[in-house]
N, CA, C and O atoms as a Maestro MAE file, in Angstrom:
{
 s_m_m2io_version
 :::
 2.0.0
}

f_m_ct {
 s_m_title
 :::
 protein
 m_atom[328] {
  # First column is atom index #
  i_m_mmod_type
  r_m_x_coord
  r_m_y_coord
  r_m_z_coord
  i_m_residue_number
  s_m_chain_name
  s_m_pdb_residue_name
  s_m_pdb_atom_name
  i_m_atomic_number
  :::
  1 25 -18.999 -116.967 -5.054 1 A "UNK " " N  " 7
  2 3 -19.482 -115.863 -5.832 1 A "UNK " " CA " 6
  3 2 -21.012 -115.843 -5.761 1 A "UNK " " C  " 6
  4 15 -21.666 -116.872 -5.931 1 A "UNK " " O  " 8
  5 25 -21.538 -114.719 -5.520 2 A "UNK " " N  " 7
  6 3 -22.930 -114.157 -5.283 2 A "UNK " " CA " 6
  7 2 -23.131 -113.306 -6.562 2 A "UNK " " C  " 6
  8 15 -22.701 -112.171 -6.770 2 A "UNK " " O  " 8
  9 25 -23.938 -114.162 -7.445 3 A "UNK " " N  " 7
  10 3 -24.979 -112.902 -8.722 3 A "UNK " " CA " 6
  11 2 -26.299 -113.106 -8.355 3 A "UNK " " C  " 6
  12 15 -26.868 -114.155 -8.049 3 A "UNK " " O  " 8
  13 25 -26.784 -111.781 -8.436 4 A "UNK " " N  " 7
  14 3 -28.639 -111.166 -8.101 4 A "UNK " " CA " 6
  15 2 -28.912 -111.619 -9.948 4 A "UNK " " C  " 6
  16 15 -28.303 -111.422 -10.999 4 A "UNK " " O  " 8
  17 25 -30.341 -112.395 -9.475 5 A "UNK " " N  " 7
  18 3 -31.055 -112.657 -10.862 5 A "UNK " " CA " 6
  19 2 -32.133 -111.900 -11.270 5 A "UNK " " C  " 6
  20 15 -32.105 -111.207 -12.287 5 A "UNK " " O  " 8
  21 25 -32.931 -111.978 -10.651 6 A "UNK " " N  " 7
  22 3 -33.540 -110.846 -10.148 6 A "UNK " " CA " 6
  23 2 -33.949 -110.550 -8.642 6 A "UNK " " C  " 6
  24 15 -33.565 -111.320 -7.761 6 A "UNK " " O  " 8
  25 25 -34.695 -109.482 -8.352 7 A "UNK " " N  " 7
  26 3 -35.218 -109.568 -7.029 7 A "UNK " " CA " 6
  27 2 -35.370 -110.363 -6.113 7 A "UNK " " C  " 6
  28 15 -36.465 -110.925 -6.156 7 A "UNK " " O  " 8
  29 25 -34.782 -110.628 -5.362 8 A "UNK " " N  " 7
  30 3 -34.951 -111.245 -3.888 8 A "UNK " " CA " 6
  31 2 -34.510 -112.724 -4.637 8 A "UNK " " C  " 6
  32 15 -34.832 -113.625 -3.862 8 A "UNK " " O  " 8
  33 25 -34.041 -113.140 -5.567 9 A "UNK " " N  " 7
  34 3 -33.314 -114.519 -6.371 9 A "UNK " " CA " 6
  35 2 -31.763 -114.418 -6.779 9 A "UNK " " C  " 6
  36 15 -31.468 -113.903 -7.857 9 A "UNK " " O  " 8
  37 25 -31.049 -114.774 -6.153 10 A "UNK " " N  " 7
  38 3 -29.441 -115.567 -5.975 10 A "UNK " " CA " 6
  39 2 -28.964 -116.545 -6.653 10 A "UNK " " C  " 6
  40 15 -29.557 -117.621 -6.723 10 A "UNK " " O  " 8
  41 25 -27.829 -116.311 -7.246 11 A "UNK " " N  " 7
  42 3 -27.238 -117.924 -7.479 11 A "UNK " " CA " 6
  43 2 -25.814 -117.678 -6.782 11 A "UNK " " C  " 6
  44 15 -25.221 -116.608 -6.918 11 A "UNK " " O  " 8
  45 25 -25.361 -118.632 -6.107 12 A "UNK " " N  " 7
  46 3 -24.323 -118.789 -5.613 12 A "UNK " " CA " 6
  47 2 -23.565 -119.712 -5.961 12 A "UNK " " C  " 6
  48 15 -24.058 -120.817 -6.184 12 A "UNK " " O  " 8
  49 25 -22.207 -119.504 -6.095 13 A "UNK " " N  " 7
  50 3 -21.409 -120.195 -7.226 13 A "UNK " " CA " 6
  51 2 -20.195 -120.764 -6.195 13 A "UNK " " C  " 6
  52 15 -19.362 -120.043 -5.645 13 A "UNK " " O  " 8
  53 25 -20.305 -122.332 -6.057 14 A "UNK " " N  " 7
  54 3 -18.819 -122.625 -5.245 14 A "UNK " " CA " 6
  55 2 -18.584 -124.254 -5.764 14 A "UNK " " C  " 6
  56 15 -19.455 -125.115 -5.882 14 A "UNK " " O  " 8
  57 25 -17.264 -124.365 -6.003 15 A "UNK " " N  " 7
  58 3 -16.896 -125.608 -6.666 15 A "UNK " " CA " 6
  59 2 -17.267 -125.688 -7.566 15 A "UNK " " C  " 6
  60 15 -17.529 -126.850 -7.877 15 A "UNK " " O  " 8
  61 25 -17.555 -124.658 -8.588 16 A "UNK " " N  " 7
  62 3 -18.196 -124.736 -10.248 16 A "UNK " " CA " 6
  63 2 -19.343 -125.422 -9.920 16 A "UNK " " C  " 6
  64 15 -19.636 -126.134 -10.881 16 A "UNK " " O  " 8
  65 25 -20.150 -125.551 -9.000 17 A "UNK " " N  " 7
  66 3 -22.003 -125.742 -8.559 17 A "UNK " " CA " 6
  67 2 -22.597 -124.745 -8.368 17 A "UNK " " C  " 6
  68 15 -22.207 -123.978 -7.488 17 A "UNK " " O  " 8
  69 25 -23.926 -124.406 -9.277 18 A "UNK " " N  " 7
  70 3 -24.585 -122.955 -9.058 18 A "UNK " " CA " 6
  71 2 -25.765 -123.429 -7.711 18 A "UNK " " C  " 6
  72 15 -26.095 -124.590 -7.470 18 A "UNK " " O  " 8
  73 25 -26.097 -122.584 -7.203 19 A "UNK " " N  " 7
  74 3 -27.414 -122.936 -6.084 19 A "UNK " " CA " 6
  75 2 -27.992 -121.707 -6.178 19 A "UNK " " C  " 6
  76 15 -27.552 -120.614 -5.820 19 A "UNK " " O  " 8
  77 25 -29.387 -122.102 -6.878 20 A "UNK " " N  " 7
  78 3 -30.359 -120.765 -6.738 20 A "UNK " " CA " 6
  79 2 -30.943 -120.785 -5.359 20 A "UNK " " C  " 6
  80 15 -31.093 -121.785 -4.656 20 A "UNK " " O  " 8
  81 25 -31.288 -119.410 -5.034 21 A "UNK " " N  " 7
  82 3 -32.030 -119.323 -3.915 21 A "UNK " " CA " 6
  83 2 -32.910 -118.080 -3.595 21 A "UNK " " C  " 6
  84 15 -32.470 -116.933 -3.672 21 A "UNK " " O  " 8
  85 25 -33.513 -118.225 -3.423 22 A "UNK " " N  " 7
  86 3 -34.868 -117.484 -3.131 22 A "UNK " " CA " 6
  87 2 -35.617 -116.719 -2.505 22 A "UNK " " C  " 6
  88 15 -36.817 -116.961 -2.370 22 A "UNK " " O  " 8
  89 25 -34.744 -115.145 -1.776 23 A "UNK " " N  " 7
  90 3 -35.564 -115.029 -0.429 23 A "UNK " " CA " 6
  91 2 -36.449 -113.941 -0.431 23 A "UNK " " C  " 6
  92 15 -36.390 -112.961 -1.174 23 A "UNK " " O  " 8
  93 25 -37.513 -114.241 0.700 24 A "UNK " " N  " 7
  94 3 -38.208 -113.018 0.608 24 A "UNK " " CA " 6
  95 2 -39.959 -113.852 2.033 24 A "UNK " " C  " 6
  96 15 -39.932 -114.684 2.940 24 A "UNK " " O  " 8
  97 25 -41.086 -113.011 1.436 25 A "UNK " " N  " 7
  98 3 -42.059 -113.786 1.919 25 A "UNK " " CA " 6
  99 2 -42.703 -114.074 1.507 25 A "UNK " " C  " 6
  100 15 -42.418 -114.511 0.392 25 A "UNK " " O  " 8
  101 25 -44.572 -114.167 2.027 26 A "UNK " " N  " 7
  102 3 -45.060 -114.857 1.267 26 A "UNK " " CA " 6
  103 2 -45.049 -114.829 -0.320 26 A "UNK " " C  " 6
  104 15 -44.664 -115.574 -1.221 26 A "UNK " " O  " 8
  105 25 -45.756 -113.408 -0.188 27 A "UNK " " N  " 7
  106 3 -45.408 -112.558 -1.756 27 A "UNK " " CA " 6
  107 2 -46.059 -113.406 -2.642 27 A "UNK " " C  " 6
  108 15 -47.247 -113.644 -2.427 27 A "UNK " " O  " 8
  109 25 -45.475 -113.934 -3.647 28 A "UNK " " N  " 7
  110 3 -46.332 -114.357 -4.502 28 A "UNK " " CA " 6
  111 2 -45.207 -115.382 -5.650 28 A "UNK " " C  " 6
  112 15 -45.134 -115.548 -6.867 28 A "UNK " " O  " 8
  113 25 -44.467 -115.886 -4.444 29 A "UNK " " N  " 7
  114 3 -43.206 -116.960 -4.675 29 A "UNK " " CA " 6
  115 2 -44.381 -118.485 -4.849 29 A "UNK " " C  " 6
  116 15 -45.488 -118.610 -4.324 29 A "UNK " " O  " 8
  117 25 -43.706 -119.408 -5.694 30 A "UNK " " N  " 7
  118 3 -44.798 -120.502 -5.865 30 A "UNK " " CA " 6
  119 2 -43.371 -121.691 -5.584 30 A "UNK " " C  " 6
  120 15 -42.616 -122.200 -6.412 30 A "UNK " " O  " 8
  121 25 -43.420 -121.829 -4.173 31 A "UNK " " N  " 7
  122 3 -42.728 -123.039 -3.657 31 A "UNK " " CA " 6
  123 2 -42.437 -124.196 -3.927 31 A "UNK " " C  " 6
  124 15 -41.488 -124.826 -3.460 31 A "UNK " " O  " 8
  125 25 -43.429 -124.662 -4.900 32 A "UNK " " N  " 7
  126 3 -43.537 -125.836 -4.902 32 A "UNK " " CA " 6
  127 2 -42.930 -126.277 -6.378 32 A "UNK " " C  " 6
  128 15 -43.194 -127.323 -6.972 32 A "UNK " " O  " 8
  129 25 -41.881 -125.014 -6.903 33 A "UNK " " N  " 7
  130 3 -41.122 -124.881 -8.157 33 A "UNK " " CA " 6
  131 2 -39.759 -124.862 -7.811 33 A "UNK " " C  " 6
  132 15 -38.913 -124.783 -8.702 33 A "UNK " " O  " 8
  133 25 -39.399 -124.933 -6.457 34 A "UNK " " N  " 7
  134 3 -38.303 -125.134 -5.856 34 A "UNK " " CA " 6
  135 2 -37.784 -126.700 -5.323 34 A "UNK " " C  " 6
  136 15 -38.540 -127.471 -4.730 34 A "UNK " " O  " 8
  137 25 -36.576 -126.959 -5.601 35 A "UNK " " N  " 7
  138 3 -36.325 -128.531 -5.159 35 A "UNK " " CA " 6
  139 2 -36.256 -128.883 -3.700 35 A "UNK " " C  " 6
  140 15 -36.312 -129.961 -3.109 35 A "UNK " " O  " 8
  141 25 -36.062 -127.151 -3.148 36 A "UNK " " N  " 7
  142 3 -36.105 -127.126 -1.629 36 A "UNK " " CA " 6
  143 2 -36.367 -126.204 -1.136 36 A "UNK " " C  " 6
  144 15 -35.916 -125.161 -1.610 36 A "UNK " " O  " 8
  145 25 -37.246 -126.157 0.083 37 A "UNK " " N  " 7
  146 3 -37.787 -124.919 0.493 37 A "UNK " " CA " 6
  147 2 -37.316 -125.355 2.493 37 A "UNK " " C  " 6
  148 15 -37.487 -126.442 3.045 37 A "UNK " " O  " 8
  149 25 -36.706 -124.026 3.136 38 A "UNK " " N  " 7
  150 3 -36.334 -123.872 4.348 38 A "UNK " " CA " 6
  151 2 -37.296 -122.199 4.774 38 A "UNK " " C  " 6
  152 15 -37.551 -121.106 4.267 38 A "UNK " " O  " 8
  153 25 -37.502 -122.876 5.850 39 A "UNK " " N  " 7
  154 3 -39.174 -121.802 5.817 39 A "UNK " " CA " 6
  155 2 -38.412 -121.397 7.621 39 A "UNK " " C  " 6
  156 15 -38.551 -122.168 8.570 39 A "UNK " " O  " 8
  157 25 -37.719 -120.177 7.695 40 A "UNK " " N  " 7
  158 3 -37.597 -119.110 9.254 40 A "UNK " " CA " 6
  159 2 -39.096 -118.484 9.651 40 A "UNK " " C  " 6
  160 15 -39.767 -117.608 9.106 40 A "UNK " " O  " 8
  161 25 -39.317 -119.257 10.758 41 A "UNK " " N  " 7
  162 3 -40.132 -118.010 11.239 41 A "UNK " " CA " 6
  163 2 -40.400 -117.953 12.857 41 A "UNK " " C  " 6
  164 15 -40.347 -118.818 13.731 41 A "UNK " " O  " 8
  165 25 -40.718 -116.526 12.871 42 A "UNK " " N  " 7
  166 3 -41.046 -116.483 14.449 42 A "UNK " " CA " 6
  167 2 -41.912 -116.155 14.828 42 A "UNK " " C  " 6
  168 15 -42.773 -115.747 14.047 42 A "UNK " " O  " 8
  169 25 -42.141 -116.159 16.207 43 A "UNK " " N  " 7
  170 3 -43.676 -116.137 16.921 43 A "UNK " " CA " 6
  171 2 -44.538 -116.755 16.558 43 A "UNK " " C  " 6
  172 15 -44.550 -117.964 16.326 43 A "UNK " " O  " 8
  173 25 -45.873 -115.542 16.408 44 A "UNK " " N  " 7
  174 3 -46.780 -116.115 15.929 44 A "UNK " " CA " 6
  175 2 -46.922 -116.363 14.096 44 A "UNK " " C  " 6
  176 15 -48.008 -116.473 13.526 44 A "UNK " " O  " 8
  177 25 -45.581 -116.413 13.402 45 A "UNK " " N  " 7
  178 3 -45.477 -116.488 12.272 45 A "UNK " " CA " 6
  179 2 -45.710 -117.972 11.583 45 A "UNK " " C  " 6
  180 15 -45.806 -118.449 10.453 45 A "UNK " " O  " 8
  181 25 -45.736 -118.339 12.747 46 A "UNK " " N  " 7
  182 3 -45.603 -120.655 12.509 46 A "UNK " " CA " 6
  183 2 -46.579 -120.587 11.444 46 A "UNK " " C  " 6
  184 15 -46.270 -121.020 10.334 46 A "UNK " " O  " 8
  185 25 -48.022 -119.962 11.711 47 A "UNK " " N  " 7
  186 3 -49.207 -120.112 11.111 47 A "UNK " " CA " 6
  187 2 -49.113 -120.398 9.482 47 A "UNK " " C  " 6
  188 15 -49.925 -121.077 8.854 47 A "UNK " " O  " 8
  189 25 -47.919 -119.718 8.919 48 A "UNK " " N  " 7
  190 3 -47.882 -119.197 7.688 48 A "UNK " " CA " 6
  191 2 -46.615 -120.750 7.774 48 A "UNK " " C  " 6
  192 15 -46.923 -121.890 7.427 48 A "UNK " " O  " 8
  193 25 -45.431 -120.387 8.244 49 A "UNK " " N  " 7
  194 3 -44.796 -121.644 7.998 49 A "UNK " " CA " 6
  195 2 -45.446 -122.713 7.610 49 A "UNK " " C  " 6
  196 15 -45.440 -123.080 6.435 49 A "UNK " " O  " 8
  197 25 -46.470 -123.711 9.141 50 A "UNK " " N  " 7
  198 3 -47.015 -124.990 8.759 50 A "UNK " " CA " 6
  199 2 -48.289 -124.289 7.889 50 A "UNK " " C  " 6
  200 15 -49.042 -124.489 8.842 50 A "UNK " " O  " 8
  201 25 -48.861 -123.871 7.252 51 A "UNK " " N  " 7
  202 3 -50.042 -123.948 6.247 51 A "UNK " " CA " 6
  203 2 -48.935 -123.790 5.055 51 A "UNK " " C  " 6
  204 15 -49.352 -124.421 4.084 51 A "UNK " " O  " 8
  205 25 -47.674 -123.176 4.774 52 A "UNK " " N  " 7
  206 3 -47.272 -123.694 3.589 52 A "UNK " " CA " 6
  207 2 -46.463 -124.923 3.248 52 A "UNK " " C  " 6
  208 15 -46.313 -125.387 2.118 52 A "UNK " " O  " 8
  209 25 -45.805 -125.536 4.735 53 A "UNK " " N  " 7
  210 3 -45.234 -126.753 4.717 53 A "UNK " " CA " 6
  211 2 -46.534 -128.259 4.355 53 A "UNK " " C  " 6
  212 15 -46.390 -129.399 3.914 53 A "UNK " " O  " 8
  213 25 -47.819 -127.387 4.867 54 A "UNK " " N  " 7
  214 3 -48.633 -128.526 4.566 54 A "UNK " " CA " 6
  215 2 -49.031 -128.490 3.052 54 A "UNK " " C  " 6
  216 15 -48.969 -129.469 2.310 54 A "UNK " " O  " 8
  217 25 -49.338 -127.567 2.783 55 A "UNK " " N  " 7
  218 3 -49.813 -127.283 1.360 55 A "UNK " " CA " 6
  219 2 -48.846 -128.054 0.177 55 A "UNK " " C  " 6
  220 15 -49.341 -128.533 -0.843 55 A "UNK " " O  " 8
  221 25 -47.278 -128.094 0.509 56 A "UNK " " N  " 7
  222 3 -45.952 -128.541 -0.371 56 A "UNK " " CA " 6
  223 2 -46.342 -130.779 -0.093 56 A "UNK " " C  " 6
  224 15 -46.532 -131.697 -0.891 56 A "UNK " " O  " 8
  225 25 -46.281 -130.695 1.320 57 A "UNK " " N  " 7
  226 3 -46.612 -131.927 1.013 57 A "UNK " " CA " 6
  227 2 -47.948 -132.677 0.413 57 A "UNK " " C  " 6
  228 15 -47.796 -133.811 -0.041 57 A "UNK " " O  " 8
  229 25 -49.297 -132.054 0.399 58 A "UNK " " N  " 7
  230 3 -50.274 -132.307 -0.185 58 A "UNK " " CA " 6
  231 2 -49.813 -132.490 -1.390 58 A "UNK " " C  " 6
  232 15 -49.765 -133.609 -1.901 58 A "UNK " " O  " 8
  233 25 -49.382 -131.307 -2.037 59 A "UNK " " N  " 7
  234 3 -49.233 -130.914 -3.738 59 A "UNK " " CA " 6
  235 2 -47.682 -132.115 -3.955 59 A "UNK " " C  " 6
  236 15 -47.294 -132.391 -5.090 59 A "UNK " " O  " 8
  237 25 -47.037 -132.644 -2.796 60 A "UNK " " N  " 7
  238 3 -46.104 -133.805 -3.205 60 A "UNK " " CA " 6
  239 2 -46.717 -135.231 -3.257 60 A "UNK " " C  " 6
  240 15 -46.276 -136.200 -3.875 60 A "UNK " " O  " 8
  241 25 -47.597 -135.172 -2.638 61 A "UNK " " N  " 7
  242 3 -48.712 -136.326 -2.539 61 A "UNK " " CA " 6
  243 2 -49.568 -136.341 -3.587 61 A "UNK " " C  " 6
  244 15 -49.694 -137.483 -4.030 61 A "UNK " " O  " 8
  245 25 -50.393 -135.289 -4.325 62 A "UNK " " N  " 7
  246 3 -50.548 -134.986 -5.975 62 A "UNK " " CA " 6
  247 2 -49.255 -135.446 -7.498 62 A "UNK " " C  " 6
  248 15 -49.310 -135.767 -8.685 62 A "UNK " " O  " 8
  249 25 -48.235 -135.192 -6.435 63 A "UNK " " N  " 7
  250 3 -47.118 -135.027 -7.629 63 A "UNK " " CA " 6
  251 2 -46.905 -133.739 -8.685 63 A "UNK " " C  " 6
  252 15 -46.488 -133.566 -9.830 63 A "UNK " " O  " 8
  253 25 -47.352 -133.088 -7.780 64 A "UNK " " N  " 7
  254 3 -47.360 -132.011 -8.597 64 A "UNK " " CA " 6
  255 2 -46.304 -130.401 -8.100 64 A "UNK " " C  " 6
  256 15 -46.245 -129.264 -8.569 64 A "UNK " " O  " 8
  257 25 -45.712 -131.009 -7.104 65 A "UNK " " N  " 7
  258 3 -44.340 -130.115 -6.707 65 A "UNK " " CA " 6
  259 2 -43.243 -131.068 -7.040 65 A "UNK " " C  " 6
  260 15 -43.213 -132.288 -7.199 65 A "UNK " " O  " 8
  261 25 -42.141 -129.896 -7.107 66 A "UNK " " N  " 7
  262 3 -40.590 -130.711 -7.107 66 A "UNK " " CA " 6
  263 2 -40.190 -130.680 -5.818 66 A "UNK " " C  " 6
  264 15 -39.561 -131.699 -5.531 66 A "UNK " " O  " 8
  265 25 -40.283 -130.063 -5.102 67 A "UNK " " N  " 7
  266 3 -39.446 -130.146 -3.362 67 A "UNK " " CA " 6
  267 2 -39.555 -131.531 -2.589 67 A "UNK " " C  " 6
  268 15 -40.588 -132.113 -2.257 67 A "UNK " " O  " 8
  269 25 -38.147 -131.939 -2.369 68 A "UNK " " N  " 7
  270 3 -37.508 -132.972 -1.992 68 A "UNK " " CA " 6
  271 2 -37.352 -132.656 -0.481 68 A "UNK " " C  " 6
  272 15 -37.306 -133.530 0.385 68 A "UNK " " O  " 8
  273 25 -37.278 -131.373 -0.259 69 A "UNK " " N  " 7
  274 3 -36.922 -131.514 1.374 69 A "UNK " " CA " 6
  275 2 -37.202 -129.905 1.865 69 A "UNK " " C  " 6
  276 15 -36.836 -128.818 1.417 69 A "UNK " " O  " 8
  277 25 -38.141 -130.376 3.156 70 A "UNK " " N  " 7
  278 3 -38.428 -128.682 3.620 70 A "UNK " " CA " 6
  279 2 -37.911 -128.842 4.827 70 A "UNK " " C  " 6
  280 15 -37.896 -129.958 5.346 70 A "UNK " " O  " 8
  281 25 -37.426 -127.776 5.430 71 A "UNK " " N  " 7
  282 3 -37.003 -127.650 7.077 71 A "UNK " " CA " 6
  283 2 -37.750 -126.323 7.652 71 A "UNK " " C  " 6
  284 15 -37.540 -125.192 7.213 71 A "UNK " " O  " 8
  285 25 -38.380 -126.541 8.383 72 A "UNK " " N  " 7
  286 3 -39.103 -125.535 9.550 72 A "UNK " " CA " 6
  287 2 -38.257 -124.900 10.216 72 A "UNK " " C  " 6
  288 15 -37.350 -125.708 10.414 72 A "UNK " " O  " 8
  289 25 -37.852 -123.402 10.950 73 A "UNK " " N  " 7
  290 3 -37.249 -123.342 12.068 73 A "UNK " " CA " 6
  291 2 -37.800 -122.453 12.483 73 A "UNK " " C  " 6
  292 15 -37.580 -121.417 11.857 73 A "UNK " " O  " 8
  293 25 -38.639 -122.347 13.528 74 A "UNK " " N  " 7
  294 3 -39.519 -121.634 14.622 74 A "UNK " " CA " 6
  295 2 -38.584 -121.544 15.438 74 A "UNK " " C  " 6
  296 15 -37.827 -122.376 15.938 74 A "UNK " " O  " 8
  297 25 -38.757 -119.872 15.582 75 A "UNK " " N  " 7
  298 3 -38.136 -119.201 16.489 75 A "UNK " " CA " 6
  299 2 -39.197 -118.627 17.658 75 A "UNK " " C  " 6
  300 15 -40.352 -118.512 17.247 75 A "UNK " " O  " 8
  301 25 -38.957 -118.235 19.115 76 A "UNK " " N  " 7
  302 3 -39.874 -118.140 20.003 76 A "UNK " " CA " 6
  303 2 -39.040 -117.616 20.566 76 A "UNK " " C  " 6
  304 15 -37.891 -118.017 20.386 76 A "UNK " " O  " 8
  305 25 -39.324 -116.382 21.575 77 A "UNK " " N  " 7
  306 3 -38.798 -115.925 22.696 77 A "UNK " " CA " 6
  307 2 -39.117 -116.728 23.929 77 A "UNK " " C  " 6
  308 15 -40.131 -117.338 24.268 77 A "UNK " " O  " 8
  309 25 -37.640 -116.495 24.644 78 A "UNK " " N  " 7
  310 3 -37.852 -117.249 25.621 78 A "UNK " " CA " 6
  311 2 -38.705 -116.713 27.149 78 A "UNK " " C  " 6
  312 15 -38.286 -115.816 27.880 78 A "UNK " " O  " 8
  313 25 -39.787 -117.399 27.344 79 A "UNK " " N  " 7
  314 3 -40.645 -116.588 28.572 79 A "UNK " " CA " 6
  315 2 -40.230 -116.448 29.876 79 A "UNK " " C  " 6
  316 15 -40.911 -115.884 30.733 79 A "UNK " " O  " 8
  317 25 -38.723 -117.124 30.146 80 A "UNK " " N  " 7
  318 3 -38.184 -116.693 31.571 80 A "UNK " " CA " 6
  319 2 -37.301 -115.407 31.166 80 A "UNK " " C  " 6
  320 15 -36.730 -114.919 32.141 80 A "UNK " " O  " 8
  321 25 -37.131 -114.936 30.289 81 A "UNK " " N  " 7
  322 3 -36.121 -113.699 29.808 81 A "UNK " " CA " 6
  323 2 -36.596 -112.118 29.611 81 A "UNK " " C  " 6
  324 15 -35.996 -111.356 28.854 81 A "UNK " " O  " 8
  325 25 -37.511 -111.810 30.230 82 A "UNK " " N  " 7
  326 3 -38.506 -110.684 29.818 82 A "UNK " " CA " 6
  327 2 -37.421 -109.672 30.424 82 A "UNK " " C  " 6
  328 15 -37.630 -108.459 30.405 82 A "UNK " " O  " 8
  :::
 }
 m_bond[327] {
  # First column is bond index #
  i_m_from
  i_m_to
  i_m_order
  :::
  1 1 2 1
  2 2 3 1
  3 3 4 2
  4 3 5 1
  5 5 6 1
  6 6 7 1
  7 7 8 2
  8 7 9 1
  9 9 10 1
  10 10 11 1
  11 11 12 2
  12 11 13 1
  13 13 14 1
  14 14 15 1
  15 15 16 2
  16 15 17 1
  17 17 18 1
  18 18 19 1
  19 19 20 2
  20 19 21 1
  21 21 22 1
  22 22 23 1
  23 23 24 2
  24 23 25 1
  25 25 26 1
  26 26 27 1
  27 27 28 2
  28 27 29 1
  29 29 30 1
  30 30 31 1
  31 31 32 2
  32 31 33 1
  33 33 34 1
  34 34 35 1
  35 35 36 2
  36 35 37 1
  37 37 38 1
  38 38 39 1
  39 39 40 2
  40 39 41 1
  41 41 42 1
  42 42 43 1
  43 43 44 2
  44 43 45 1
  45 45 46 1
  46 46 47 1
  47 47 48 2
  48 47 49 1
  49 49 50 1
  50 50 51 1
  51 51 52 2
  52 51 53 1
  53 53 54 1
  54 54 55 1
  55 55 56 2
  56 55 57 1
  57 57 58 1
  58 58 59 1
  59 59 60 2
  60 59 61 1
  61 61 62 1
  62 62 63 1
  63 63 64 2
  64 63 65 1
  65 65 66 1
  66 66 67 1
  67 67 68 2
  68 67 69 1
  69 69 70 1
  70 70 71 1
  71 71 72 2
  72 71 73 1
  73 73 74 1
  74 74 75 1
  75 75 76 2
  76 75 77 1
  77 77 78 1
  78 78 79 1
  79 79 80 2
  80 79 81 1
  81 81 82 1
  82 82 83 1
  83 83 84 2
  84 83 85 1
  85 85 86 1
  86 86 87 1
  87 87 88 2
  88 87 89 1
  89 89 90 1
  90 90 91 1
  91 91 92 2
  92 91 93 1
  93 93 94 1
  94 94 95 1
  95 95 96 2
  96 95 97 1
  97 97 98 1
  98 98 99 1
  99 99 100 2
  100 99 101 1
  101 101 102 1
  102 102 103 1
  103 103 104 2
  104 103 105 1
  105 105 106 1
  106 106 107 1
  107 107 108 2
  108 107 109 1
  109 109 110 1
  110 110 111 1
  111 111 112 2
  112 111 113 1
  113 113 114 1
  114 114 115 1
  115 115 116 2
  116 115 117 1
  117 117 118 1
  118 118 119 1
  119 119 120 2
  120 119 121 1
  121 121 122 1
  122 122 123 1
  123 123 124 2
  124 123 125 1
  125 125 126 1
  126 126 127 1
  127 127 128 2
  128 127 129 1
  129 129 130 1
  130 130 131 1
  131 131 132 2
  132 131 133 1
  133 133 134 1
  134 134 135 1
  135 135 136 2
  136 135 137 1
  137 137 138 1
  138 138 139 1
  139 139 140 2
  140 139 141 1
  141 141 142 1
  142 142 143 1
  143 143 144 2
  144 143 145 1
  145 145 146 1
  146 146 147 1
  147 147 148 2
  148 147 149 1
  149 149 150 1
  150 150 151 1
  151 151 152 2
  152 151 153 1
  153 153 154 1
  154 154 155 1
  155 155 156 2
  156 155 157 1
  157 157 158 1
  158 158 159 1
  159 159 160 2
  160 159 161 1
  161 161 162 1
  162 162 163 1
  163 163 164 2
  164 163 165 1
  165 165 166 1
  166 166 167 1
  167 167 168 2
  168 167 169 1
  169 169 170 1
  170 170 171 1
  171 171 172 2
  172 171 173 1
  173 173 174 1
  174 174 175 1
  175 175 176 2
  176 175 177 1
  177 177 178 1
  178 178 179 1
  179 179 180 2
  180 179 181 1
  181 181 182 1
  182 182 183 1
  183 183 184 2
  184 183 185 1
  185 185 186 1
  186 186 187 1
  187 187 188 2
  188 187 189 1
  189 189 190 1
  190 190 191 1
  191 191 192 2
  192 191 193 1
  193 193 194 1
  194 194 195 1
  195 195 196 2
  196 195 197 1
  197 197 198 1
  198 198 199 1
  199 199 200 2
  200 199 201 1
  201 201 202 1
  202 202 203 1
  203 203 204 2
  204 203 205 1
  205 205 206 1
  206 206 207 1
  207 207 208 2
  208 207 209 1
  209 209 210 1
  210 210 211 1
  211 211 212 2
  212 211 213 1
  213 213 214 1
  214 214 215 1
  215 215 216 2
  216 215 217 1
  217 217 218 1
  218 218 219 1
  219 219 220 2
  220 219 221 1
  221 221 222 1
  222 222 223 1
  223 223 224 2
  224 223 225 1
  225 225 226 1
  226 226 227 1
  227 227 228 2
  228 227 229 1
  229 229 230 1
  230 230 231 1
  231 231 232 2
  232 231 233 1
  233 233 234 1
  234 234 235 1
  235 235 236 2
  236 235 237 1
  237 237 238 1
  238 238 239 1
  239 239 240 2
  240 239 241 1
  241 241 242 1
  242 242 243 1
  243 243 244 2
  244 243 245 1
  245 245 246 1
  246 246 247 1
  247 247 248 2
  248 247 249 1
  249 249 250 1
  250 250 251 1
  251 251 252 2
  252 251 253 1
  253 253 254 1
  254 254 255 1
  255 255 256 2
  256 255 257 1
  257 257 258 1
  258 258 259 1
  259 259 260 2
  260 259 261 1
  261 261 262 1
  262 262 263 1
  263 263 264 2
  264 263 265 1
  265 265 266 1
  266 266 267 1
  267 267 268 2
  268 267 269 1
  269 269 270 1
  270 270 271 1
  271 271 272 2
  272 271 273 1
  273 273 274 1
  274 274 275 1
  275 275 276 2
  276 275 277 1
  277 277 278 1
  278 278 279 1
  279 279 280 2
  280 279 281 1
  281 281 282 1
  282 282 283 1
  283 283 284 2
  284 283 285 1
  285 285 286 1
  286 286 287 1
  287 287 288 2
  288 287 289 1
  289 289 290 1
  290 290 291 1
  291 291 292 2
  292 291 293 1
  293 293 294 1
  294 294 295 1
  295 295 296 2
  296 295 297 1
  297 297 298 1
  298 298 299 1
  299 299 300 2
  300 299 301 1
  301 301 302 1
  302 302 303 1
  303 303 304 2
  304 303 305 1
  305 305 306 1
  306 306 307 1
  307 307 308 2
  308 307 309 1
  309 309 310 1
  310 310 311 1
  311 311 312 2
  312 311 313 1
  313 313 314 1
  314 314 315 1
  315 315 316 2
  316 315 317 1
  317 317 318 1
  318 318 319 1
  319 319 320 2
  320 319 321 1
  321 321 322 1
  322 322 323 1
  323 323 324 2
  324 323 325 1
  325 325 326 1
  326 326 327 1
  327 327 328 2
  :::
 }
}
């Protein structure tokens, strides 16, 4: 089961376990209030990925985020496929 909390925020309901989740972009989401953050991006989008994957571990090195675990996935076109 899928309920909207608000805007671009989910909870998904399976085995009587709720999982919030979060999507959208940069916007004005504060990551580091999440227990986990999985960051898609492509091209030249990395930029924004690693400056916020670095920023989460700094502010985990402060102690001052909750996120336990981030995953990157950079996407790239492939240059023999034009």
């Amino acid at each position: 089961m899928v309920r909207t909390v608000r805007r671009f925020t989910y909870v998904f309901t399976n085995a009587g376990c709720d999982t919030t989740l979060g999507l959208g972009g940069p916007g004005y989401t504060v990551y580091a209030s999440y227990s986990a953050a999985i960051f898609f991006c492509g091209g030249s989008g990395i930029s924004f990925g690693l400056s916020t994957v670095q920023e989460l571990v700094q502010r985990d090195l402060e102690r001052t985020s909750h996120v336990k675990f981030i995953e990157l996935i950079w996407c790239v076109q492939d240059p023999g496929k034009q």
